[in-house]
C-alpha positions as CSV (number, residue, x, y, z in Angstrom):
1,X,-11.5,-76.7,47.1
2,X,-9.0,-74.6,48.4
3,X,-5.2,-75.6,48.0
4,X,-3.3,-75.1,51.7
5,X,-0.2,-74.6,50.2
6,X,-1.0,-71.6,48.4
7,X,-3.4,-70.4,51.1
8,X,-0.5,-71.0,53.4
9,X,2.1,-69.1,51.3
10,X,-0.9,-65.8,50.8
11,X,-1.7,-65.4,54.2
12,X,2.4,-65.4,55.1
13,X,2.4,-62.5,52.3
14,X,-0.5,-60.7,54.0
15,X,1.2,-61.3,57.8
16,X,4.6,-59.3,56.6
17,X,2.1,-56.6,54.9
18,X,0.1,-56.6,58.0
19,X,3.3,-55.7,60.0
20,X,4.1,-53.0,58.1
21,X,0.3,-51.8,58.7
22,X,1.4,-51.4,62.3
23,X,-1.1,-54.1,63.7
24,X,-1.3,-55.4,67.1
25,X,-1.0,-59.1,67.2
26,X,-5.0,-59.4,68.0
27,X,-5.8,-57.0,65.3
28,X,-3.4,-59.2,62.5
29,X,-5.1,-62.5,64.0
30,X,-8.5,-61.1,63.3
31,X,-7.3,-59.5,59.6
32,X,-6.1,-63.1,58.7
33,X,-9.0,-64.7,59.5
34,X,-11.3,-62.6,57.5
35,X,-8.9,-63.2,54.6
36,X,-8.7,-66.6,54.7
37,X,-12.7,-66.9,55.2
38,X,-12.4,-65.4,51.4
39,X,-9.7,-67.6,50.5
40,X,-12.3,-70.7,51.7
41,X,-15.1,-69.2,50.1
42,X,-16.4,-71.6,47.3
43,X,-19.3,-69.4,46.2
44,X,-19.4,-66.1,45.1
45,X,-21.6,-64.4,47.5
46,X,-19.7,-66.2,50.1
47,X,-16.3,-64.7,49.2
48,X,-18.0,-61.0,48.3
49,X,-19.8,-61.2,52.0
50,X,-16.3,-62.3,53.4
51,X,-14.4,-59.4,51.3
52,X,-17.2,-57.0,52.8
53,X,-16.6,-57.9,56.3
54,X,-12.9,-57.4,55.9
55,X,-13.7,-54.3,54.7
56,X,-15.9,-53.2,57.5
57,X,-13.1,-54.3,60.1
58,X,-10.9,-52.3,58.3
59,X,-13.4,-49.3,58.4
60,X,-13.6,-49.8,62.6
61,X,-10.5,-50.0,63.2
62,X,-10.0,-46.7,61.3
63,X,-13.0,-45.2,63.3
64,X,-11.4,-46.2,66.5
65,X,-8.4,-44.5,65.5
66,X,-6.2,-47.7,65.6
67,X,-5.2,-47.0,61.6
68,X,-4.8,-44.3,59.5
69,X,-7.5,-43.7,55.9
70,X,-4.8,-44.9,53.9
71,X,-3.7,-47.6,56.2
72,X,-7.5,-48.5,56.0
73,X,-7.6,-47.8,51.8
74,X,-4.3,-50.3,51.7
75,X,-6.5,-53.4,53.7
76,X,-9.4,-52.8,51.2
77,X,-7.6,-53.5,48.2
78,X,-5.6,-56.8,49.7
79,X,-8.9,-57.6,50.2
80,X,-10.6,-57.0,47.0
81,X,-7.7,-58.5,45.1
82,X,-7.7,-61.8,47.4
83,X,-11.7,-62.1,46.8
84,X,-11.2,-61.0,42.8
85,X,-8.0,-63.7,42.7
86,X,-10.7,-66.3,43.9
87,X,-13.6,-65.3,42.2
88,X,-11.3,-66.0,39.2
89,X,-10.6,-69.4,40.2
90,X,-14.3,-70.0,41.2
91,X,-16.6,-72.3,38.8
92,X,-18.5,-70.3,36.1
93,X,-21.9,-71.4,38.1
94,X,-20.7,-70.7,41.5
């Protein structure tokens, strides 16, 4: 079960990294979503498909020119470590 609190408290984190990403406010609504779908996850394919989609938003908007590779590298590891933090805290049969 996820705890709010902490999900509230990562996805703040995640919304002043965003800004420094240089995100439109549509684009940092859409990245938070994605992230907390992984923070939700309460299966491990669940939260590996959700990491995988944030990574493929992060790969479009680098194809559409709205980011930068490394802008684009920096979103795939917040989301890897957010979906390896709750793999971590996932039941050993999940």
């Amino acid at each position: 079960m996820s705890n709010a609190r902490t999900d509230s408290h990562i996805l703040s984190s995640l919304a002043a990294y965003d800004a420094m990403l240089g995100l439109s406010s549509g684009q940092t609504a859409r990245w938070e979503n994605l992230l907390l779908k992984i923070i939700e996850g309460t299966l491990t394919h669940v939260v590996m498909e959700a990491a995988g989609r944030a990574d493929g938003y992060a790969l479009g908007l680098r194809d559409a020119g709205g980011i930068t590779g490394i802008q684009r590298e920096r979103m795939a590891c917040v989301a890897m470590a957010v979906a390896a933090e709750k793999i971590q805290c996932l039941p050993d049969d999940a």
